[in-house]
N, C-alpha and C positions, 0 to 999 in steps of 0.2 A: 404017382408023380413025386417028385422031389421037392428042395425047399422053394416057396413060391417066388415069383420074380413080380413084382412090383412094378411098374415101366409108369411114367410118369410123363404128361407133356402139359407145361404150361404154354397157352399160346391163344391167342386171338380163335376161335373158333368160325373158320372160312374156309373154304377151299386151298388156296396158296399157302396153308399151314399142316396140308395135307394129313390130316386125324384118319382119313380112310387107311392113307398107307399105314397109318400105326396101327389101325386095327387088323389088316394083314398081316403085319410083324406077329402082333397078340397070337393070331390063329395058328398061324406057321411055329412058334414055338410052343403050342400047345400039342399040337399034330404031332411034333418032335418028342411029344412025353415031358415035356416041361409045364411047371403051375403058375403058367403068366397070366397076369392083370393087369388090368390099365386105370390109371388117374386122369381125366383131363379138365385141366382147373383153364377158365378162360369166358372171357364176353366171347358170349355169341353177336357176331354181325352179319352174317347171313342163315335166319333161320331153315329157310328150305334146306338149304345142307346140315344143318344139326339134323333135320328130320329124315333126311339120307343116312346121317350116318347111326343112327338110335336105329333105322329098319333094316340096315345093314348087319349089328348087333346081334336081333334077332335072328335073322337068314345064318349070320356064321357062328350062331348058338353059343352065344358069350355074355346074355343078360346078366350072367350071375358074376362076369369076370370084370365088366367092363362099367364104370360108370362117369357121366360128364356132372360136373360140380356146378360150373357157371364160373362167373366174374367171386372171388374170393380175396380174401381180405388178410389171409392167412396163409400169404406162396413161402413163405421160410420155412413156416412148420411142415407145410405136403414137400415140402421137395425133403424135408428131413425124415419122412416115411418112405418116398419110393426110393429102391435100388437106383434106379437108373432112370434118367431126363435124358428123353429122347428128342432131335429137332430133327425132322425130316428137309424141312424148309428150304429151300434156298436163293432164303433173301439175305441180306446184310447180316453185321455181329450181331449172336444173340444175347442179346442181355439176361433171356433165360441161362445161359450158361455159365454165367456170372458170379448167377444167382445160387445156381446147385454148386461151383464152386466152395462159393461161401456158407454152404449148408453139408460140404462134404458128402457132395452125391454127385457119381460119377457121369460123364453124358456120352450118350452114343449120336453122333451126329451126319449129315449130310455132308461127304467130301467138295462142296459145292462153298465158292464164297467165304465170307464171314466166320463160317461153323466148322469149316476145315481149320482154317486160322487160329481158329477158338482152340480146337483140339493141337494143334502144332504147338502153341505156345506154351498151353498151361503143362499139357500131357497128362489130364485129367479126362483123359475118354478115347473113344473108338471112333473111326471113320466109317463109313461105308457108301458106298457108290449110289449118286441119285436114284428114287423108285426101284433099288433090289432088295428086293423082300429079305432074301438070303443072305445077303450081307450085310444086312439091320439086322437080322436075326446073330450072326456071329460077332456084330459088336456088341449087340445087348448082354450076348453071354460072355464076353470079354471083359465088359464092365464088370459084370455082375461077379466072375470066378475073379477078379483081380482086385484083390487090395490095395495095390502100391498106387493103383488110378486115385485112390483118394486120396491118400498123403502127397503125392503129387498137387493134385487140383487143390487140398487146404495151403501147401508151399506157394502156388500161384497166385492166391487170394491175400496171402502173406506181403507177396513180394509186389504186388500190382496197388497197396498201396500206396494212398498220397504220400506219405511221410518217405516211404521207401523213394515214389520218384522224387522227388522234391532232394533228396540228397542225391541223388544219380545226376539231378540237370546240373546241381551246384558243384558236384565232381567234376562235369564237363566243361562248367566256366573258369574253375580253377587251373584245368588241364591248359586253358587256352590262354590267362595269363603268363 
């Protein structure tokens, strides 16, 4: 196997933040001959489904690949270890995105909502189509082989600035004078 892929998702630990489908991602790129792992930093709020997806682990033989954190206190620093902050999600903006911005880590995300948006703006990550394994998998490797996604996403984090907007609206009231 090659150099390891790190996959990273901070996020509420539920079902509607789907950790299953990341953990499909994890397998499908490892099937592929890639050295993926997974982070998931996050409260659990429905424990039955943590305990699905910990048996799940097991079953798709990734004890060794795959581990859940819990509620952490320390999401700047994991998102400055994993390659890539994955949101499969597709609820509203994610602030985890934001967040790996500003830790210059790229994100592969849910062309759905929010996360698409997140990716359009900053150009700090990868899209890919709700619940396709396949095309999570090719954003993950997108992120991961492309460096200019970070200098990109730190430029975004730059530019999305209070100080930055706060002279963009004053430019605008000038304009209107």
């Amino acid at each position: 196997m090659d150099q390891t892929i790190v996959i990273g998702q901070i996020a509420l630990i539920q079902r509607s933040k789907k950790q299953a489908f990341v953990l499909e991602v994890i397998k499908a790129l490892r099937d592929k001959g890639h050295d993926a792992v997974g982070i998931f930093a996050g409260e659990c709020r429905e424990p039955e489904y943590l305990a699905e997806q910990q048996q799940r682990v097991k079953e798709l033989g990734l004890s060794n690949q795959v581990a859940f954190l819990g509620r952490r206190n320390d999401i700047p620093d994991l998102l400055r270890l994993v390659d890539v902050l994955i949101i499969p999600s597709v609820e509203g903006f994610p602030l985890a995105g934001l967040e790996a911005a500003a830790a210059e880590t790229p994100v592969a995300a849910c062309d759905v909502a929010g996360a698409k948006e997140f990716i359009d703006v900053s150009s700090g990550g990868k899209a890919f189509a709700e619940d396709n394994v396949s095309e999570a998998v090719e954003a993950v490797l997108g992120c991961f082989n492309d460096q200019t996604l970070v200098v990109k996403g730190r430029r975004f984090v730059v530019q999305a600035q209070r100080e930055v907007y706060q002279e963009r609206i004053m430019a605008c009231f000038r304009e209107i004078e």
